[in-house]
SEGU-740967 format. One record per residue (C-alpha): residue number from 1; residue in three letters; x, y, z. Coordinates in nm, 2 decimals. Example, Ala and Ser with C-alpha at 12.3 -4.5 7.8 and 13.67 -1.06 7.14 Angstrom:
BEGIN
1; ALA; 1.23; -0.45; 0.78 $
2; SER; 1.37; -0.11; 0.71 $
% end
This chain:
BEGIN
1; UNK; 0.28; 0.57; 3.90 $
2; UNK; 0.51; 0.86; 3.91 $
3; UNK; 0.34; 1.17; 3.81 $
4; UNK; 0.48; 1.40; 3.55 $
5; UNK; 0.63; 1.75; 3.63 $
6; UNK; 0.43; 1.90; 3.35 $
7; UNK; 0.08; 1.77; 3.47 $
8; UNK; -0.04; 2.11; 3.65 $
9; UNK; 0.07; 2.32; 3.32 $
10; UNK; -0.29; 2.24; 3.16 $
11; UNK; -0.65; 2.20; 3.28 $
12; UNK; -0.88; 2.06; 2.98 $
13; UNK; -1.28; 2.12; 3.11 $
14; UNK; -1.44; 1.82; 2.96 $
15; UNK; -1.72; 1.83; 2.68 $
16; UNK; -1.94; 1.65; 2.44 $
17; UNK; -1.75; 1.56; 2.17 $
18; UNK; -1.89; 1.54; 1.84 $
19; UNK; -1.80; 1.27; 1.62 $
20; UNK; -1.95; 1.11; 1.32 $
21; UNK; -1.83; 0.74; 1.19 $
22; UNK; -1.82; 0.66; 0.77 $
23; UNK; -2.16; 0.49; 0.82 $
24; UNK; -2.36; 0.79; 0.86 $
25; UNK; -2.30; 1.16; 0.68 $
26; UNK; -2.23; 1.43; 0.94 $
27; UNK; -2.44; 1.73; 0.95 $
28; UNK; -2.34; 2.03; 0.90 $
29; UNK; -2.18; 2.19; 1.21 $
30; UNK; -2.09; 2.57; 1.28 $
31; UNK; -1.76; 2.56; 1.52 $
32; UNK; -1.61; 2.89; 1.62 $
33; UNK; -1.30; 2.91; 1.40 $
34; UNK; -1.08; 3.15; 1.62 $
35; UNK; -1.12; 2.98; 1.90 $
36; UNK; -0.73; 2.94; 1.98 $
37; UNK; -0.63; 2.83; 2.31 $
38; UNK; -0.33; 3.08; 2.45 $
39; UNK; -0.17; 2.93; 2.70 $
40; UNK; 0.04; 2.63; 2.57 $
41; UNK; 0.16; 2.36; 2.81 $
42; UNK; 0.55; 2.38; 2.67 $
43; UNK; 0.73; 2.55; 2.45 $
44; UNK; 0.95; 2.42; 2.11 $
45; UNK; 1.25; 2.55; 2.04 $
46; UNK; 1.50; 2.50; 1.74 $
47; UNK; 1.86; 2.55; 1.73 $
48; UNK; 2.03; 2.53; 1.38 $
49; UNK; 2.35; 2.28; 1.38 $
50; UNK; 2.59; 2.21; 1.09 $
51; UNK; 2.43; 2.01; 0.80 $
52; UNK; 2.72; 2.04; 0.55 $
53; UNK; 2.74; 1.68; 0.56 $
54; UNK; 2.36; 1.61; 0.48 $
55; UNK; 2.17; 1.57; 0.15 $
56; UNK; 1.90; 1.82; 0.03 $
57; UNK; 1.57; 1.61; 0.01 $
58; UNK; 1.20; 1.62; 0.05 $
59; UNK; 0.91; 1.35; 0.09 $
60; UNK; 1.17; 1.10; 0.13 $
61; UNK; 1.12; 0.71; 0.34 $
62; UNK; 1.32; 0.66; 0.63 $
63; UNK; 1.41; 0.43; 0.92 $
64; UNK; 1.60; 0.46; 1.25 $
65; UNK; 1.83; 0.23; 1.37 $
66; UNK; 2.04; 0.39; 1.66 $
67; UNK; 2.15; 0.69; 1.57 $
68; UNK; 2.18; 0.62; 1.22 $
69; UNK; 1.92; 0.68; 1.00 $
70; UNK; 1.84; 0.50; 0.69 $
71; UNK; 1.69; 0.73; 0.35 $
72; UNK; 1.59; 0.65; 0.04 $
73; UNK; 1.35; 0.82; -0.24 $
74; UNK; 1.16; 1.20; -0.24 $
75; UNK; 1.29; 1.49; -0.43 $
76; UNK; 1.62; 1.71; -0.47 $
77; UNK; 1.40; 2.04; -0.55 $
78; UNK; 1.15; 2.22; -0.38 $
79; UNK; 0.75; 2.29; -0.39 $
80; UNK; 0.65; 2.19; -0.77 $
81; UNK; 0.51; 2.48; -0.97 $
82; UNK; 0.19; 2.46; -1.17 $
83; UNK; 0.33; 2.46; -1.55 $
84; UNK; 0.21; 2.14; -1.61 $
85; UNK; 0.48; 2.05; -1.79 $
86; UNK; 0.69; 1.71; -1.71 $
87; UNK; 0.96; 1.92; -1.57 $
88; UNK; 0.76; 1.96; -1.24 $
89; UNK; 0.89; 1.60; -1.16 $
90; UNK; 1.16; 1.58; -1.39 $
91; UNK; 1.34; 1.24; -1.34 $
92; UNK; 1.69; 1.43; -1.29 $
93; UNK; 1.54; 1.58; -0.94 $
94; UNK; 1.42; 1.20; -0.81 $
95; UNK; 1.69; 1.10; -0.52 $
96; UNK; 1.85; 0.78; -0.66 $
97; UNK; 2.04; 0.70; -0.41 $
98; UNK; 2.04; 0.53; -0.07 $
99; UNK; 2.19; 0.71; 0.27 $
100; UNK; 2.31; 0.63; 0.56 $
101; UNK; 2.33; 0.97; 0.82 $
102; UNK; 2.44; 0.98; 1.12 $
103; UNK; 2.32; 1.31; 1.31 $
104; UNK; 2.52; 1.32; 1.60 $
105; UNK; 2.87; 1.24; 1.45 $
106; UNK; 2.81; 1.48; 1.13 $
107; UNK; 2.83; 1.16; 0.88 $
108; UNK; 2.68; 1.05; 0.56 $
109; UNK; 2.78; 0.73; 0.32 $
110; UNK; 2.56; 0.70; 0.02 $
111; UNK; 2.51; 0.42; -0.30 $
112; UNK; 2.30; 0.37; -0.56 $
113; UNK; 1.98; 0.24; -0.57 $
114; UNK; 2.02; -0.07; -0.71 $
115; UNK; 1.96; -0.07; -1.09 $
116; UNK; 1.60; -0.36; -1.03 $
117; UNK; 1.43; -0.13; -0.75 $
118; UNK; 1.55; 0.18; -0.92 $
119; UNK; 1.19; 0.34; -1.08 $
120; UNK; 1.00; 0.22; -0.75 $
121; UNK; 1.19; 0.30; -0.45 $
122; UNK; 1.33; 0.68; -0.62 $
123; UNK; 0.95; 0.73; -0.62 $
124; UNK; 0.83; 1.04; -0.43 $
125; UNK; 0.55; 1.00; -0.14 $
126; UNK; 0.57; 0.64; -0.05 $
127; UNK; 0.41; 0.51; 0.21 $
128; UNK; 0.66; 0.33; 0.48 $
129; UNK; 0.69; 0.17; 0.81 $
130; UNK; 0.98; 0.04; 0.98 $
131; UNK; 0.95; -0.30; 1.17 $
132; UNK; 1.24; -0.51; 1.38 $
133; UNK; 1.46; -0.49; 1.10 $
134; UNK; 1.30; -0.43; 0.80 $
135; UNK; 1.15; -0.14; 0.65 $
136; UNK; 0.83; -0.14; 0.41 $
137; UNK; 0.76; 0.09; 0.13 $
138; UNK; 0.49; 0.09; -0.09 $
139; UNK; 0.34; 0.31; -0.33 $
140; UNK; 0.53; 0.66; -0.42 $
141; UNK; 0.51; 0.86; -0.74 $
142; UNK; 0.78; 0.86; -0.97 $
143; UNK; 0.87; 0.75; -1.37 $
144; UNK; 0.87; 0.41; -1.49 $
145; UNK; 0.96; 0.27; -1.85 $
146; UNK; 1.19; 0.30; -2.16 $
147; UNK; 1.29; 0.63; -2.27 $
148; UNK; 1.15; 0.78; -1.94 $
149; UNK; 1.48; 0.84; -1.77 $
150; UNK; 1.51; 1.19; -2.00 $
151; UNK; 1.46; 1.52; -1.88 $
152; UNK; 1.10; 1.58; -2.01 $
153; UNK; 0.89; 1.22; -2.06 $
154; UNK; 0.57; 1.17; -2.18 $
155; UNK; 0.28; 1.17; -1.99 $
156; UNK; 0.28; 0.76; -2.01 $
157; UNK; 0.60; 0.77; -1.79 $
158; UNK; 0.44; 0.85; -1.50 $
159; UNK; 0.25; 0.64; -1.21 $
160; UNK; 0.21; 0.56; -0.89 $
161; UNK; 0.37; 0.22; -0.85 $
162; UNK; 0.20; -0.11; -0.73 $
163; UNK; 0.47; -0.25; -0.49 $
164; UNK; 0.59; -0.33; -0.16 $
165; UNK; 0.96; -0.34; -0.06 $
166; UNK; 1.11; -0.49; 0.21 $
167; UNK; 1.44; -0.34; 0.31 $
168; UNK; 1.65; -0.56; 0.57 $
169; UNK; 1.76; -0.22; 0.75 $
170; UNK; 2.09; -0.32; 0.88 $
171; UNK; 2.20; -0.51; 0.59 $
172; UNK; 2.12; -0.22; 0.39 $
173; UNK; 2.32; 0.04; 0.62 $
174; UNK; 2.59; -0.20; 0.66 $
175; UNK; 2.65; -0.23; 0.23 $
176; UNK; 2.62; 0.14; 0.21 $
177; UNK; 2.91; 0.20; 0.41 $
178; UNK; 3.10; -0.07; 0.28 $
179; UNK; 2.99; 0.04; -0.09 $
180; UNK; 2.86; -0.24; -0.17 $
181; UNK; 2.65; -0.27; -0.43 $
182; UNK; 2.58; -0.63; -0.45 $
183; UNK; 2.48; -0.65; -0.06 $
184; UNK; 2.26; -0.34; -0.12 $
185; UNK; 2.05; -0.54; -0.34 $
186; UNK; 2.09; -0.88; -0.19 $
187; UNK; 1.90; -0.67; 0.13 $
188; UNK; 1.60; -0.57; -0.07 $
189; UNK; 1.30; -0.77; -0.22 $
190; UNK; 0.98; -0.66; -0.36 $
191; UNK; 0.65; -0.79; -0.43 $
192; UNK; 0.50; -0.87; -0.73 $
193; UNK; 0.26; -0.55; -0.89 $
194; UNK; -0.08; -0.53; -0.66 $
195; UNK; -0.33; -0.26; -0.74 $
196; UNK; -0.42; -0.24; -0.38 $
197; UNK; -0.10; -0.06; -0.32 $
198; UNK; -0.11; 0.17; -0.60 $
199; UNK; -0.16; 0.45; -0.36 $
200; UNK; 0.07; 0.79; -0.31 $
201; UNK; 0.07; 1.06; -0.01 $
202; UNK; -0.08; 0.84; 0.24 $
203; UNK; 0.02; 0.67; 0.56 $
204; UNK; 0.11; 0.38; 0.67 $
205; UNK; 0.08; 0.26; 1.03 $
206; UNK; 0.06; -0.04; 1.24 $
207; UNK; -0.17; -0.18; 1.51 $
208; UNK; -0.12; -0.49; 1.67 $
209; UNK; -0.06; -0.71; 1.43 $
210; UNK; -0.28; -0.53; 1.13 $
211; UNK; -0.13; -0.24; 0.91 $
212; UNK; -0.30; 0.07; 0.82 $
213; UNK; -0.29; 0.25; 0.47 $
214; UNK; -0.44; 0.57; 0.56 $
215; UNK; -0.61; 0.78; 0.26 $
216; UNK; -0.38; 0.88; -0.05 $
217; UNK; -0.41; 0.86; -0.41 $
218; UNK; -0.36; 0.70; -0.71 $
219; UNK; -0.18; 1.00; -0.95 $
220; UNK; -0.08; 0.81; -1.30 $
221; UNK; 0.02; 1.10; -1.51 $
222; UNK; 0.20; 1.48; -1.52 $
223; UNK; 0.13; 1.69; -1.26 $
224; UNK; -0.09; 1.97; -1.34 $
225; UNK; -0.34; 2.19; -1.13 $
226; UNK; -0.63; 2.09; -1.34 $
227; UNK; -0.59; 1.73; -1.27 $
228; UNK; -0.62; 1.53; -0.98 $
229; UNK; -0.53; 1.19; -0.89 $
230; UNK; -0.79; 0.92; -0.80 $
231; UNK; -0.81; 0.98; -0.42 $
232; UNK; -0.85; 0.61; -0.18 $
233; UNK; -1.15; 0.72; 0.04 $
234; UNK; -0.99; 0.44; 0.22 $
235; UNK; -0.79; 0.31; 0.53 $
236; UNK; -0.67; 0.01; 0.37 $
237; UNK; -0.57; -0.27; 0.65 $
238; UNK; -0.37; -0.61; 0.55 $
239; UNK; -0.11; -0.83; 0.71 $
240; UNK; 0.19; -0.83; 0.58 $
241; UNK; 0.40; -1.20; 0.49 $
242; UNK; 0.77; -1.14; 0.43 $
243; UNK; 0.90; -1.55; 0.52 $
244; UNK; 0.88; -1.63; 0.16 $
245; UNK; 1.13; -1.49; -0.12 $
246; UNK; 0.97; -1.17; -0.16 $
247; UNK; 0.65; -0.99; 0.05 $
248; UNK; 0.29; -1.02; 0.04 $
249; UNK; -0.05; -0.88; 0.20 $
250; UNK; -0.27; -1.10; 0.35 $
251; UNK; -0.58; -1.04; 0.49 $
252; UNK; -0.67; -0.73; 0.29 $
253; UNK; -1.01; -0.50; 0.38 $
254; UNK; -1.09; -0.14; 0.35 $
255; UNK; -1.31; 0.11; 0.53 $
256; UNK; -1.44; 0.34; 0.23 $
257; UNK; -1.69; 0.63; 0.24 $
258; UNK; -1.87; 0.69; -0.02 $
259; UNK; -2.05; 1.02; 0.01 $
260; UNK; -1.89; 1.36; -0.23 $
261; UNK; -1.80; 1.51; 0.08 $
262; UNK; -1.62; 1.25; 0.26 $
263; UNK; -1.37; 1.37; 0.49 $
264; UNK; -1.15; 1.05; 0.40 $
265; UNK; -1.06; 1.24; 0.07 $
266; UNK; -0.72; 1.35; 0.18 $
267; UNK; -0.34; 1.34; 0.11 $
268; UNK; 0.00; 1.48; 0.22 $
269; UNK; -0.14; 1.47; 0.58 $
270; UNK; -0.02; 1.46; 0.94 $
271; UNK; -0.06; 1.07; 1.06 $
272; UNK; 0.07; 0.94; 1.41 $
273; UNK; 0.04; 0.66; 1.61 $
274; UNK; -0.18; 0.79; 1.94 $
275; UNK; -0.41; 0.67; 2.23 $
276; UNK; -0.78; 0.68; 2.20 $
277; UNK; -0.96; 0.78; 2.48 $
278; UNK; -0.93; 0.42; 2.69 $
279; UNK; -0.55; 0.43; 2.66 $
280; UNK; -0.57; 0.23; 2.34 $
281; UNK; -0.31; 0.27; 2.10 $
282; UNK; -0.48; 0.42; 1.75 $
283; UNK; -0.36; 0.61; 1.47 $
284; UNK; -0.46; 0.99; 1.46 $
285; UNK; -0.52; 1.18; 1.12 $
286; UNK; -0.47; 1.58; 1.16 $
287; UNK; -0.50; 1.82; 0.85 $
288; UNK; -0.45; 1.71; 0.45 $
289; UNK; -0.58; 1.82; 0.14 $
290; UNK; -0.78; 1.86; -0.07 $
291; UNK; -1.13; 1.93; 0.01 $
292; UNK; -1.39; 1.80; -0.30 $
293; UNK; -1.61; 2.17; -0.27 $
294; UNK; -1.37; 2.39; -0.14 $
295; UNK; -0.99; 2.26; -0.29 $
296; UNK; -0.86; 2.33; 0.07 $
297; UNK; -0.72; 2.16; 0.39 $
298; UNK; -0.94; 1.97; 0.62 $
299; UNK; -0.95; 2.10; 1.02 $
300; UNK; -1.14; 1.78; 1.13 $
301; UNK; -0.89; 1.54; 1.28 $
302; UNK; -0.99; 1.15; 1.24 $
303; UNK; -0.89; 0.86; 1.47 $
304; UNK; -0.91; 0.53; 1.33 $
305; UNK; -0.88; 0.24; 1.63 $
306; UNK; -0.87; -0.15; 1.60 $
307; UNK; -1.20; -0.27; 1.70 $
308; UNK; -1.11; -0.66; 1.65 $
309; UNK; -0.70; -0.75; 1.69 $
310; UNK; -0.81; -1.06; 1.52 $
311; UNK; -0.97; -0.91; 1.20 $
312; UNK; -0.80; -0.56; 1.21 $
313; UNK; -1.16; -0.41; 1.19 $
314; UNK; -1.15; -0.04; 1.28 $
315; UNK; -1.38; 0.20; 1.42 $
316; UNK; -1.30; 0.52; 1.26 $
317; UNK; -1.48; 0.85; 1.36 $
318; UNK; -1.43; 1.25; 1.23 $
319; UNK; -1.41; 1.47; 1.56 $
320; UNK; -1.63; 1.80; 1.40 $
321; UNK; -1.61; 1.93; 1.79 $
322; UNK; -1.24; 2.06; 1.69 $
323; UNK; -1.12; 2.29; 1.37 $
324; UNK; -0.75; 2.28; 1.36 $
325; UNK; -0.61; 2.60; 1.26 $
326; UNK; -0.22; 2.54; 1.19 $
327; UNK; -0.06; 2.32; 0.96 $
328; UNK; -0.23; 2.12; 0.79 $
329; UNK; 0.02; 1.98; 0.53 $
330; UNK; 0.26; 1.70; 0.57 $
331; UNK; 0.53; 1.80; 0.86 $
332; UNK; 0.69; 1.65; 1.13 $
333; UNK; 0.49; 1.59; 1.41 $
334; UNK; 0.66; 1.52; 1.76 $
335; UNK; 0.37; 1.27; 1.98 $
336; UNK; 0.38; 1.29; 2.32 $
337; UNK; 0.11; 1.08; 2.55 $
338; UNK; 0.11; 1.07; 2.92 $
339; UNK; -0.08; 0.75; 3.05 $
340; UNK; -0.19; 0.83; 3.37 $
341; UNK; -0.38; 1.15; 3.24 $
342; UNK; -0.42; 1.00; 2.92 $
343; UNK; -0.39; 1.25; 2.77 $
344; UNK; -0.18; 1.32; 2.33 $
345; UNK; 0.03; 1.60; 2.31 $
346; UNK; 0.09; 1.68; 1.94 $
347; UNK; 0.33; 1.94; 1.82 $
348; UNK; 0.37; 1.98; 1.47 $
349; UNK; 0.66; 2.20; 1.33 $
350; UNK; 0.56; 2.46; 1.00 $
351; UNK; 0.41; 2.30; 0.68 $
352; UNK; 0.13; 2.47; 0.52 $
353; UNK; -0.13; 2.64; 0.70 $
354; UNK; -0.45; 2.79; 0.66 $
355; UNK; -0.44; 3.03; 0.97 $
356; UNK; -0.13; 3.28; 1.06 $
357; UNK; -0.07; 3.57; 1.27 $
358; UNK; -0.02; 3.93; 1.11 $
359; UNK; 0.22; 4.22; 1.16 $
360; UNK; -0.04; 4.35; 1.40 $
361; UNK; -0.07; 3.92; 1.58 $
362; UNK; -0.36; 3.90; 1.45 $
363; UNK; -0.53; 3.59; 1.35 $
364; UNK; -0.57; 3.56; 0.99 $
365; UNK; -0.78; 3.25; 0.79 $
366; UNK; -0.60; 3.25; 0.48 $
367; UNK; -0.91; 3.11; 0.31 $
368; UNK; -1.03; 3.45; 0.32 $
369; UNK; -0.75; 3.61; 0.13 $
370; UNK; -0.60; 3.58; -0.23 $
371; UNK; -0.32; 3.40; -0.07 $
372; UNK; -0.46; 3.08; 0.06 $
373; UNK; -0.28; 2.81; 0.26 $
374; UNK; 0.10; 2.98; 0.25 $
375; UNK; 0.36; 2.84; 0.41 $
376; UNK; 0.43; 2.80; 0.78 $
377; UNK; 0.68; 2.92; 1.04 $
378; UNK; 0.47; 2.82; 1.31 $
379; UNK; 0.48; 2.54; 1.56 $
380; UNK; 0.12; 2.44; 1.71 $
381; UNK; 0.06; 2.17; 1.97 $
382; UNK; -0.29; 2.00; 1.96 $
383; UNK; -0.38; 1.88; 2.32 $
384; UNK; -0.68; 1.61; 2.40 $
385; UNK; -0.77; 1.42; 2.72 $
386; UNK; -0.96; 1.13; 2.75 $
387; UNK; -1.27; 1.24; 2.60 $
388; UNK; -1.27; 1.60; 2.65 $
389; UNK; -1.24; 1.81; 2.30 $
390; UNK; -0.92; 1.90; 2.18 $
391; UNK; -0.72; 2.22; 2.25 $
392; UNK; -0.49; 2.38; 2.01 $
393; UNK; -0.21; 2.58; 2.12 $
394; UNK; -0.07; 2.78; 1.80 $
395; UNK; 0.28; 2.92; 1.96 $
396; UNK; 0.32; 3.27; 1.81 $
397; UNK; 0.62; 3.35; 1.98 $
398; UNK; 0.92; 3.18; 1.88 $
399; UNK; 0.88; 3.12; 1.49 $
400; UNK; 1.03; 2.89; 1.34 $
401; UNK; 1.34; 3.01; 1.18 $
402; UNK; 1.22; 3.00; 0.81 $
403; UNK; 0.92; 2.88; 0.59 $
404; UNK; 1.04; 2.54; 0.68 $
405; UNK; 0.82; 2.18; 0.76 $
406; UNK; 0.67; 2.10; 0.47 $
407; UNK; 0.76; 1.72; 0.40 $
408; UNK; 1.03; 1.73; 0.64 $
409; UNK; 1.09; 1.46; 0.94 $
410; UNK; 1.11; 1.47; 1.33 $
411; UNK; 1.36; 1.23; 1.44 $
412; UNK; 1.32; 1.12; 1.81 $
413; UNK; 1.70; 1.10; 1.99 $
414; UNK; 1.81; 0.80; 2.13 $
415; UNK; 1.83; 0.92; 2.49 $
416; UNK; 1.44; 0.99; 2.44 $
417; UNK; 1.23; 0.72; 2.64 $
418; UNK; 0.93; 0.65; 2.38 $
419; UNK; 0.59; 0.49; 2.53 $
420; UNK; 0.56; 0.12; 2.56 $
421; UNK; 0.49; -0.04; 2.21 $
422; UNK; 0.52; 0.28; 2.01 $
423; UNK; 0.82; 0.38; 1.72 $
424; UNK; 0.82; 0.74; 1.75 $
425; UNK; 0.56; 0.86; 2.08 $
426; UNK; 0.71; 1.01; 2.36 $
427; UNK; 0.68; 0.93; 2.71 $
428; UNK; 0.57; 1.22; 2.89 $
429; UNK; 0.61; 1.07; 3.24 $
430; UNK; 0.97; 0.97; 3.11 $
431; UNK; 1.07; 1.30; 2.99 $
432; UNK; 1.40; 1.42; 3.18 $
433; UNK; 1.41; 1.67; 3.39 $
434; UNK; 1.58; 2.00; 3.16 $
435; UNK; 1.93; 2.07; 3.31 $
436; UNK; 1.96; 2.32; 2.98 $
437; UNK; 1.85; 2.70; 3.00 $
438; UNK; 1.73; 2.58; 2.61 $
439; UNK; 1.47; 2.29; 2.77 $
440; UNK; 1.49; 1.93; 2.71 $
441; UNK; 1.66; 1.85; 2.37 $
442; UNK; 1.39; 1.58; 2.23 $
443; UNK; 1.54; 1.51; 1.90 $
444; UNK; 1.63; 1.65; 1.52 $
445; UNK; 1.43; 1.86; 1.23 $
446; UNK; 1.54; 1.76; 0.91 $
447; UNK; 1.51; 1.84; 0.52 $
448; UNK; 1.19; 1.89; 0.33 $
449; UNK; 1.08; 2.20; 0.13 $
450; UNK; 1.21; 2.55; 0.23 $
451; UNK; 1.06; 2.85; 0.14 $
452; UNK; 1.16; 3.18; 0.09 $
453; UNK; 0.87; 3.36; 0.16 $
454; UNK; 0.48; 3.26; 0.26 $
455; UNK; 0.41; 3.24; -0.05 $
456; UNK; 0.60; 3.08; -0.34 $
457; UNK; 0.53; 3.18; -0.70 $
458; UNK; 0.61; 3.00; -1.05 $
459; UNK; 0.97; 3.08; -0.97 $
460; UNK; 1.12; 2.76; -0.97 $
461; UNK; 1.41; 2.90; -0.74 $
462; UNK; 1.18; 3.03; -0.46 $
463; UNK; 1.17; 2.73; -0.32 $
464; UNK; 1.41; 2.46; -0.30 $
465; UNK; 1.50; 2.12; -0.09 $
466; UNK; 1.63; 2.17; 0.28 $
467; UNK; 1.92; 1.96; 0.44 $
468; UNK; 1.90; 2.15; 0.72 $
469; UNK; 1.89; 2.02; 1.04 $
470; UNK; 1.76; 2.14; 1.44 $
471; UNK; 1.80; 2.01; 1.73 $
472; UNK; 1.43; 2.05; 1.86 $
473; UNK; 1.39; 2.14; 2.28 $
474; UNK; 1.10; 2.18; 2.48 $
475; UNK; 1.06; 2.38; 2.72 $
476; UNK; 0.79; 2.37; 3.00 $
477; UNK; 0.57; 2.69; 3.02 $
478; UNK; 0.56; 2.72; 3.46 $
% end
């Protein structure tokens, strides 16, 4: 096999990893927290192209098909504030439409959501996962119900719906250009209400022939910071049958833990398909919030691989060998693997974070300051061989150009050769070689939440939705 150009940029000494599975509670482990690797194996660049033609929107489904990309649902402001008032997720900031954008050619064509799927797929925070031609939702957060389409509803507006939607994806991009509404709806169906997917700010993924509903919540009223929603503890797996008139799960189990300080009690989180140590393809879990104790992000990453492709069982362990220090919120993650090393590259652009750099490039745990987990200009890439413990390289030097990540997307380009199998992981072997003094242009950055500063307040304004876009290069470090 052809060996990659980048392979002598990094040398991982292999360890004992420590890992602990749901069955038994993990003890208590002390890990140095500032132990930051320096010297990353590439560098990520991003250069700022027009976006006049894009809409402002955060925590929003997607799919690719070509170089068009498919968008529905998420949010037309920024970061919520803590009034507690229904205004924080007012139905007049919910996305209501459908679009169709085209990055390269600078287009957008947009439609309603079709007045039946209206409540469910405007939601915010679904869960999705685009298959062949069809893309699934379930879940999001969002109002449902009479007299709830008004700028402040009631408190019995507001749920996180039961539902998965099937979206024939070139159907769907097809009536949005042609504005038509009939062939919009004619390309959706949806299931009947299921409890089981009654679940908000998680992730769904797919193994073989088994999907994934990793973690979330179940949040079924106004938004306030002295409530909480009722958190899954669980990577749901199913099958999913769309032959009939509308969709189904089959097959459904969960892997739960139990214990107060289970480290499955997480949402808005960083999921990607990955490898496990073997080669195996698995799905890796990197950051998310919030801790039971504390109220802050987790640093434990957890990988979660099919231990029976006829069952979907899982073996899911918590590596407590590796803190991560960088964005830990929701952002987009750019997966690289490179089979012959097997080793995941994984470089995730700004968020939230509970580590930054000061004036002086210092590192500074935000936990231990009055401003805890503040937004992120910072791009980190999270390295692991085989079974050697994982590196993280936070990249200091170039920022990101703004408080920008957070609930945003990575979009691979076309040109980009992704590994066997995979939706969104790059081939590292497969990379081109960069004939651009910028590095090897691997794709777009676009919307999610922009702030202006670290920090934002109660000011509604500080904040808002981004429809900017980047081109995103990389750039070996020789």
């Amino acid at each position: 096999m052809k060996k990659h150009y980048l392979y002598y940029l990094l040398a991982i000494v292999a360890g004992v990893v420590s890992i602990s599975s749901c069955k038994n509670k993990p003890a208590e482990q002390k890990v140095d927290d500032a132990a930051t690797a320096t010297k990353a194996p590439y560098t990520v660049t991003l250069e700022e192209v027009n976006s006049d033609f894009a809409p402002a929107l955060q925590s929003f489904a997607w799919a690719q098909a070509g170089g068009e990309l498919l968008i529905l649902g998420g949010r037309t402001n920024g970061f919520h504030n803590f009034s507690g008032t229904s205004s924080v997720f007012t139905p007049k900031r919910r996305n209501t439409y459908f679009y169709v954008v085209d990055l390269d050619s600078s287009k957008t064509d947009s439609l309603s959501i079709p007045a039946a799927f209206l409540d469910r797929l405007s939601a915010t925070n679904m869960e999705y996962y685009h298959e062949g031609n069809t893309l699934y939702c379930i879940g999001g957060y969002g109002v449902s119900g009479k007299g709830c389409d008004v700028d402040s509803p009631p408190a019995s507006c507001y749920q996180t719906f039961p539902y998965l939607t099937a979206i024939n994806v070139p159907a769907a991009i097809t009536a949005i250009q042609n504005q038509n509404s009939a062939a919009l709806a004619s390309a959706i169906t949806s299931s009947a209400a299921d409890d089981r997917l009654r679940v908000t700010g998680g992730e769904l993924h797919k193994i073989g022939n088994w999907y994934y509903l990793v973690f979330g919540q179940n949040f079924n009223t106004i938004y306030n910071p002295n409530s909480t929603g009722i958190y899954t503890n669980e990577v749901r797996r199913f099958q999913i049958d769309n032959s009939g008139t509308t969709p189904k799960i089959t097959g459904y189990a969960a892997d739960t833990c139990t214990w107060d300080d289970s480290s499955f009690h997480r949402r808005d989180l960083v999921v990607l398909e990955s490898y496990d140590v073997n080669g195996n393809p698995n799905i890796t879990v990197y950051g998310g919030v919030f801790t039971p104790q504390a109220n802050i992000d987790y640093q434990t990453p957890i990988y979660i691989s099919q231990a029976d492709a006829t069952t979907g069982a899982t073996t899911i362990t918590t590596d407590n060998n590796f803190l991560q220090q960088f964005n830990q919120y929701a952002a987009p993650n750019i997966a690289f693997y490179d089979a012959a090393s097997k080793t995941t590259y994984t470089t995730i652009l700004g968020g939230i974070t509970q580590y930054y750099y000061d004036d002086k490039g210092n590192l500074v745990n935000s936990n231990n300051t009055q401003d805890p987990m503040p937004f992120s200009n910072y791009a980190t890439t999270i390295v692991r061989t085989g079974s050697s413990t994982a590196v993280e390289y936070p990249q200091q030097s170039p920022t990101l150009p703004g408080y920008l990540g957070s609930e945003a997307i990575f979009v691979p380009h076309v040109s980009i050769v992704l590994s066997q199998g995979r939706q969104k992981t790059i081939d590292m072997a497969k990379l081109p070689k960069s004939t651009d003094s910028k590095g090897i242009m691997l794709g777009y950055m676009y919307g999610g939440i922009e702030s202006k500063a670290s920090q934002s307040t109660s000011d509604p304004n500080s904040t808002v939705s981004s429809k900017r876009i980047f081109k995103v290069y990389l750039k070996p470090n020789l």
